[in-house]
N, C-alpha and C positions, 0 to 999 in steps of 0.2 A: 462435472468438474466445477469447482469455486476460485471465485475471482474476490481477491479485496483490493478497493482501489481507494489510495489514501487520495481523498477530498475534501473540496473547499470550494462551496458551494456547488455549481455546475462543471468546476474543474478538476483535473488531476492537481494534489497540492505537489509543492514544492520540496516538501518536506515530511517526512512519513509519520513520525513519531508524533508531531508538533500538529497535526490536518486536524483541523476540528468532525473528521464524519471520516466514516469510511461505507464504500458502497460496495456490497456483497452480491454478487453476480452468480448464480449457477446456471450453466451453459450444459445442456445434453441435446444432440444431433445437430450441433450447429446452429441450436436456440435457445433465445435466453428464456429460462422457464419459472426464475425468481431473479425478482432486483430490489435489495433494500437496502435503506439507509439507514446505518446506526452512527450512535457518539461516540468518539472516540472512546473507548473507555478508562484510558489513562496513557500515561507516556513515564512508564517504570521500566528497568533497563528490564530487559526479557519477559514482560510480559505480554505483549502482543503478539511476537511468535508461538507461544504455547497457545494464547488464548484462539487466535488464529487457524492452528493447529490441532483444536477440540471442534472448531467448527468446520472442520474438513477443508477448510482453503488449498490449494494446491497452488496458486499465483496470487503473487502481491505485486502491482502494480503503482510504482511512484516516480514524483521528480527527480527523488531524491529520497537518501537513506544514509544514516551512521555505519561505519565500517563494523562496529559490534553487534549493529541488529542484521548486519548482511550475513556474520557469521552465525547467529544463533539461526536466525530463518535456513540457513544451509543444514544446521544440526537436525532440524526441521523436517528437511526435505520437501521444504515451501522455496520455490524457483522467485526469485525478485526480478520482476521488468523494471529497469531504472531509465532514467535521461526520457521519458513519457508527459508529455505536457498535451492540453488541449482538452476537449469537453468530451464528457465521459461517455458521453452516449456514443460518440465518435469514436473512441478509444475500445470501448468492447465492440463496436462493429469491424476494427481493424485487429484485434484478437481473433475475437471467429473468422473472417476472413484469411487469419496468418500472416497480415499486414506486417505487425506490429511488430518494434523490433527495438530489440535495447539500445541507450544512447550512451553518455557519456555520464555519470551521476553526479546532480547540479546540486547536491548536500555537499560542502564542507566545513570542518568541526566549527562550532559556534554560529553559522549562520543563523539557524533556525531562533538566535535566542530572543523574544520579544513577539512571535509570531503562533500565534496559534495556541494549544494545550503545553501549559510549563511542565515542566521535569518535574516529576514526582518523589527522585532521588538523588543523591551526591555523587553516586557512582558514574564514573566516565561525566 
């Protein structure tokens, strides 16, 4: 199973779209048997769910997330862990564990503007 965890630097970001990196986790028998860090690769309304979605992710893990990318990653059937803060290596050992647990999601509209990878589109 795959994990994408929108990051910023050694943390879970705040904000999914906007993280500069996300760290790709695949987990089989309760270990992690790949971990890597890629770039964002843009923050266009619905591309990171698909793109996400060709990489076989099945959990996205963030601070935070737009109510549009909650519904596309739904369309998906990519599960979003929101309200996730703290350092990452922590946060996939409370995944494997079954620790981890949704919070409250600490994205609302326009937060994210100034912080991290800009919008690449007008839409929303």
């Amino acid at each position: 199973m795959k994990l994408a965890i929108a990051t910023d630097k050694d943390f879970v970001s705040e904000h999914f779209g906007r993280c500069p990196e996300f760290t790709i986790t695949t987990i089989k028998d309760d270990k992690i048997v790949e971990k890597k860090i890629i770039k964002n690769p843009g923050h266009k309304t619905g591309y990171l769910p698909r793109f996400f979605k060709e990489q076989g992710v099945k959990y996205v893990i963030t601070g935070g997330i737009g109510t549009k990318a909650q519904q596309l990653f739904k369309e998906f059937n990519i599960e979003i862990i929101t309200g996730v803060q703290g350092k990452i290596d922590e946060v996939i050992n409370s995944f494997i564990k079954k620790e981890l647990t949704k919070a409250a999601n600490i994205c609302t509209y326009g937060k994210g503007k100034g912080y991290g990878i800009e919008k690449e589109d007008k839409h929303l």
